[in-house]
N, C-alpha and C positions, 0 to 999 in steps of 0.2 A: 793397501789398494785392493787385493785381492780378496781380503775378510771384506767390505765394502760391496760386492761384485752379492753376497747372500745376503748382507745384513746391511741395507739402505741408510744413509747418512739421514739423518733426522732435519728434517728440515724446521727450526722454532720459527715462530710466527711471534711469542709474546713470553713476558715473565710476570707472576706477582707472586711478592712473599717467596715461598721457600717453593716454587708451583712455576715448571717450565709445559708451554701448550705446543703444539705443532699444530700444522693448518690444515690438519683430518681436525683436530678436536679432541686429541689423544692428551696428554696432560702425564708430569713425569716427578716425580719429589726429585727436588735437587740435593742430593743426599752427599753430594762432594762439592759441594758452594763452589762447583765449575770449576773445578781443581783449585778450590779451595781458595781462593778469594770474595765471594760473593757474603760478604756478611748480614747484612738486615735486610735478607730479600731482595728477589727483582724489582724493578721498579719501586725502589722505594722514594716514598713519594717527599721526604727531608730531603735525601740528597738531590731527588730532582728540583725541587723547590733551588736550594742552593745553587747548581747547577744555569737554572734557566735566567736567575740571576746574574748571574758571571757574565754567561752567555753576551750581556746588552752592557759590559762594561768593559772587558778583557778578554780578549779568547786567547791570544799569546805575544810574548812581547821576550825577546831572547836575554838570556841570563848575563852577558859579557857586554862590561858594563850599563847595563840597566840591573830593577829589580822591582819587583812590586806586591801588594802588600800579600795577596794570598802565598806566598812563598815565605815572606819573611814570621807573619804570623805563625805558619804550619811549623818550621824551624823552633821557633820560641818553645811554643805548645810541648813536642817531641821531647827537646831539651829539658824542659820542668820535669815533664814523667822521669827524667832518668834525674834529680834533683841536681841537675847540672852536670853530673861527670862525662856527659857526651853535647859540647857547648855548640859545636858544629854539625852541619847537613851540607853534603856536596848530593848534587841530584842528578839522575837519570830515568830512565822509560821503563828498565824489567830488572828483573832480577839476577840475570847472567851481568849483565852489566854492572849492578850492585857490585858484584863481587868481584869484578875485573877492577871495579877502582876499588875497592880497598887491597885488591894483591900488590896494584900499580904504586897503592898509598905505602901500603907498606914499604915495599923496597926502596922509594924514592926517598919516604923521612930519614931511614936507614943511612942511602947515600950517602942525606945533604948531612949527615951528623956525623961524617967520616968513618961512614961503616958500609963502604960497600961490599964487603965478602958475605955480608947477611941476605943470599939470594934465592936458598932455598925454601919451601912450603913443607908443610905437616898436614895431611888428612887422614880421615879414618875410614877403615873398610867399610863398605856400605855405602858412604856420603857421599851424597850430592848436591850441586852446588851452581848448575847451570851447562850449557848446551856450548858457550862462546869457547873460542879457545882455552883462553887462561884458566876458565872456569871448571873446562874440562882435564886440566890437567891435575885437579883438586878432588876430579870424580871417582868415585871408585864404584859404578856401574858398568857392566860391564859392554850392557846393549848399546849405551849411548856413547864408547867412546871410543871400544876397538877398532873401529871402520877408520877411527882419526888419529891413533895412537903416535904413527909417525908425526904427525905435525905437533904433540906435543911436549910438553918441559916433564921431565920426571918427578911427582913429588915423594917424600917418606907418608906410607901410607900403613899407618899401626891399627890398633887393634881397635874395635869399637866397645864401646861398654855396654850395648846391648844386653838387657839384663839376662834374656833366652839361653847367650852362651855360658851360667852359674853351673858349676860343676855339684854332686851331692850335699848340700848343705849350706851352701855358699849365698849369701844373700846379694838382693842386687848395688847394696853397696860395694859388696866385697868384690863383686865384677866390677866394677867402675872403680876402687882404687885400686886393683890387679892391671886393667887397663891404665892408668895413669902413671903403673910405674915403670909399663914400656916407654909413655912419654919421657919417662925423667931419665932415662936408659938414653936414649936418642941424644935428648939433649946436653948429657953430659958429654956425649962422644962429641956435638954438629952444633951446639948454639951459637959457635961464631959466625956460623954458616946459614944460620938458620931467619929469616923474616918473622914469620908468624905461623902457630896453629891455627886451622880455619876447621869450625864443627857447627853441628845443625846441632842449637841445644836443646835437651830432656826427649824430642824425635827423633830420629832420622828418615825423614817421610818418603823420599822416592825410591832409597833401598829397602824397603817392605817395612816402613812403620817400627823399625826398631827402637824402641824406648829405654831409658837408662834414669838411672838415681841424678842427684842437684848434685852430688859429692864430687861426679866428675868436675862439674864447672868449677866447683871450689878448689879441685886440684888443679885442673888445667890454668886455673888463676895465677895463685900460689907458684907454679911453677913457672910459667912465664915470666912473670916478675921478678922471679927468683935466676933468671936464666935473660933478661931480657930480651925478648921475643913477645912480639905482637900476640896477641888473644883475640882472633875474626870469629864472633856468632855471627852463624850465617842466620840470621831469623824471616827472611823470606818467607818459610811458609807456617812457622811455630811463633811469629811475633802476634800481635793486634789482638792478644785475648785468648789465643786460641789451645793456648796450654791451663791456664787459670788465672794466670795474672798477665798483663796486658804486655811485657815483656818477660819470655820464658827464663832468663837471665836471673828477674829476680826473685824465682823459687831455690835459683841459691844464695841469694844476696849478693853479687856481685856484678860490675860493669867488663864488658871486653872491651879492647884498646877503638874496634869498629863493630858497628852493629848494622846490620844489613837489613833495610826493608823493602818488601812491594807487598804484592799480592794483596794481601786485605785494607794495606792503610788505604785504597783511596774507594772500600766497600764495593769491590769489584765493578769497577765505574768507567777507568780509565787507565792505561799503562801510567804507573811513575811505583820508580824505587830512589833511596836513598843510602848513603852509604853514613853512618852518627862515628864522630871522633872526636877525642881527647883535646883539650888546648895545646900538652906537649908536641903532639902530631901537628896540629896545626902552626905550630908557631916554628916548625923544623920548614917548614914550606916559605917562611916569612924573609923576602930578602930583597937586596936591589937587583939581585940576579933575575931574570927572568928564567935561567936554565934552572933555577933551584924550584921555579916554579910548579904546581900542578897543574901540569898543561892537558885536560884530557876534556873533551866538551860535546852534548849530543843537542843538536838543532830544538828538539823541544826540553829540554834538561828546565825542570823547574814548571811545566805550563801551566797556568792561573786556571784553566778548567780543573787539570787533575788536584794539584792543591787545595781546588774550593771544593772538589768531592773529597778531598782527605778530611779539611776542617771538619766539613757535613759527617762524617765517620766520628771524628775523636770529639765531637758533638753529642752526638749520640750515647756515646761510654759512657759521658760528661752528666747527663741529664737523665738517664735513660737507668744509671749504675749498673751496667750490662756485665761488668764481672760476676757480680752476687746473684743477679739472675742468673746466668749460665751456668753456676754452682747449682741452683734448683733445678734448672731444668739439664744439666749434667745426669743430678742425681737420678730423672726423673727416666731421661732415655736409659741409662744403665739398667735400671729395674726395668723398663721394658723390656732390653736385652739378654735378661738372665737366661733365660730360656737356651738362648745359643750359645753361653757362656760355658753351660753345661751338657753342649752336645756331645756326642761320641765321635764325631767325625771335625770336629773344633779342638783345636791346640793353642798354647796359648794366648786367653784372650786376655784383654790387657785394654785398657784407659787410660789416658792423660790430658784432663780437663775437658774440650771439646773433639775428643780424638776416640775412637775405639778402633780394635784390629782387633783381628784372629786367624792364624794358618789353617788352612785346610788339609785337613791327613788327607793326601790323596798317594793310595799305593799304586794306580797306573798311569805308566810314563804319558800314553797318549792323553788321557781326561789333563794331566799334569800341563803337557806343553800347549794343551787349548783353554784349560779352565779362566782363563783370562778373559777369554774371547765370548766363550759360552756364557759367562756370567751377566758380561755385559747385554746378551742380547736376549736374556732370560729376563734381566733386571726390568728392561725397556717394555716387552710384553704386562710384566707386571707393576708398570706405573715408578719403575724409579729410575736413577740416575746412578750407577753405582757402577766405578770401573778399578777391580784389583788390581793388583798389583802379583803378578805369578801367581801362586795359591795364597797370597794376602789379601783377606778382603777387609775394607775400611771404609769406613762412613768418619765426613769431616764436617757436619751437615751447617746450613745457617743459625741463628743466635736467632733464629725467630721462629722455631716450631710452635706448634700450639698443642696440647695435649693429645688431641687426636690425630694430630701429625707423627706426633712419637712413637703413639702407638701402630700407625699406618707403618711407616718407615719398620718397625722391630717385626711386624707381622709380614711384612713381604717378604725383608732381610731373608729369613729365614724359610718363607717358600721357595724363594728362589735357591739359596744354599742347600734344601734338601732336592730342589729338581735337578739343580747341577750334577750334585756329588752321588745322585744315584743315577747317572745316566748311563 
């Protein structure tokens, strides 16, 4: 409220493409796809197409018993890309949500299998996972949850694989199975006790963009299985493409028991996430009981808008082969970016697919506990959209720059980075 009182809330007036306008005439590169959902541009003119259509047939029709088709199509589609190991979609609005029903999914299949001592959670330092309670009890930020601490469940919260933390020689596999053998540590002591590990895979984006090798998920796999105990990717905000393949999961080849989406699937259009699960899961919920039931349900869960802007999205990937483009133009913002790759006040900088970070060496505490702040309102002067994360700064930008956008975005990046850091 108080950063607000200097630095004036931006008022948008429009969007197109990767290009937000205010109603001076100011104009801003969306360089964090609006925290990172906005995939092929504002206004883009497919999904509105799809959209306006809906519009004049469906706008919502509640999930408990009815259904209709934009719902059940989205479901199918999902299901294919994962070639069936995740046969189910149970729907909700955001992402915190996402993740409350797969913690709730978890312990209830647990239950009904005659395993309710399986009550505890596993997260890793750094992860985040959403704002709701249960969600927060999974977080290990520490802005977002000490004010709430008391109201929440305690979970084991181990090491992250973060590759940043390799000690002299150590590569970032070797952190990621050093990290996984705290998991199996844990779980040799607690898997009676234990529901599910829940991780943001290959990123961990709201604890500063920490990124880690595929080997973790292969272990985290492996081990779960091996321990029975639920496997939750949070993919929230590393699903839809935005690692290199369209779920970050299978840069290691493998399925988690639930896979968490929002934010990109419906191309930053409309709130809707879902939670993808296994038949076994599913079929532990299957009963005359109604108590065995999964009783958990949100007034727009499922809406034929947000759905038809998902279709209009996984459309696009469809027709459009927007992975292998975004490998080009991956490559193409990196070589932009060398330049700051190799600064002297840059630490490690680091890519993963549509993702770049870099820490900022900052030795004073004061530039330190602002540089967040300053970034942002340096970035805005200078035509972008770009809000760190502490001394993290990260660009998550749209699947739609155009060359001279690339280049626009690496050239300012980097004005701004040196007006900051020598202030």
């Amino acid at each position: 409220m108080q950063h607000h009182e200097t630095v004036p809330l931006v008022a948008v007036q429009r969007g197109s493409g990767p290009w937000l306008y205010d109603h001076d005439g100011n104009r801003y590169l969306d360089a964090i796809s609006s925290w990172w959902v906005n995939l092929f541009g504002h206004a883009n003119p497919r999904i509105n197409d799809a959209l306006k259509q809906q519009l004049d047939t469906l706008e919502h029709a509640m999930l408990a018993g009815f259904t209709h088709e934009p719902v059940v199509v989205l479901s199918e589609k999902l299901s294919a890309l994962t070639d069936g190991a995740l046969g189910h979609c149970f729907y909700a609005s955001d992402g915190s949500s996402a993740v409350e029903i797969a913690l709730k999914m978890s312990f209830h299949s647990w239950r009904n299998q005659g395993l309710g001592s399986k009550q505890e959670f596993v997260c890793l330092k750094g992860g985040y996972h959403g704002e709701t309670v249960g969600a927060l009890g999974v977080t290990d930020v520490p802005i977002f949850r000490d004010a709430y601490d008391a109201l929440l469940k305690p979970a084991h919260t181990l090491m992250s694989p973060d590759a940043r933390q390799s000690i002299e020689g150590e590569s970032a596999d070797q952190v990621a199975l050093r990290a996984a053998k705290e998991l199996e540590t844990l779980l040799l002591e607690r898997a009676a006790h234990i529901s599910a590990v829940i991780i943001e895979p290959l990123v961990q984006c709201a604890g500063g963009m920490a990124m880690h090798s595929p080997v973790y998920l292969q272990e985290v796999r492996r081990l779960c299985t091996d321990f029975n105990v639920h496997f939750i990717a949070d993919e929230i905000a590393v699903g839809c493409g935005r690692t290199g393949h369209f779920f970050a999961c299978q840069h290691a080849g493998v399925w988690p028991d639930f896979l968490c989406l929002s934010k990109g699937i419906s191309g930053g259009y409309l709130p809707l996430s879902l939670v993808m699960t296994r038949n076994d899961v599913y079929a532990s919920f299957y009963s005359d009981s109604i108590a065995r039931g999964f009783l958990h349900s949100h007034s727009y869960t499922g809406n034929p808008l947000a759905c038809r802007a998902a279709l209009a999205t996984l459309e696009i990937f469809e027709q459009d082969d927007v992975l292998a483009q975004n490998r080009v133009l991956a490559k193409r913002i990196s070589n932009e970016l060398a330049p700051l790759a190799t600064h002297e006040k840059v630490g490690h900088f680091r890519q993963q697919g549509m993702v770049w970070a870099f820490d900022a060496k900052v030795e004073d505490t004061k530039l330190a506990a602002t540089f967040s702040l300053r970034f942002f309102a340096s970035a805005l002067k200078h035509e972008l959209l770009v809000r760190p994360i502490g001394t993290t700064v990260y660009v998550m930008p749209p699947y739609v720059l155009s060359d001279s956008d690339a280049g626009f975005l690496a050239e300012r990046l980097q004005t701004v980075f040196d007006e900051v850091i020598r202030a």
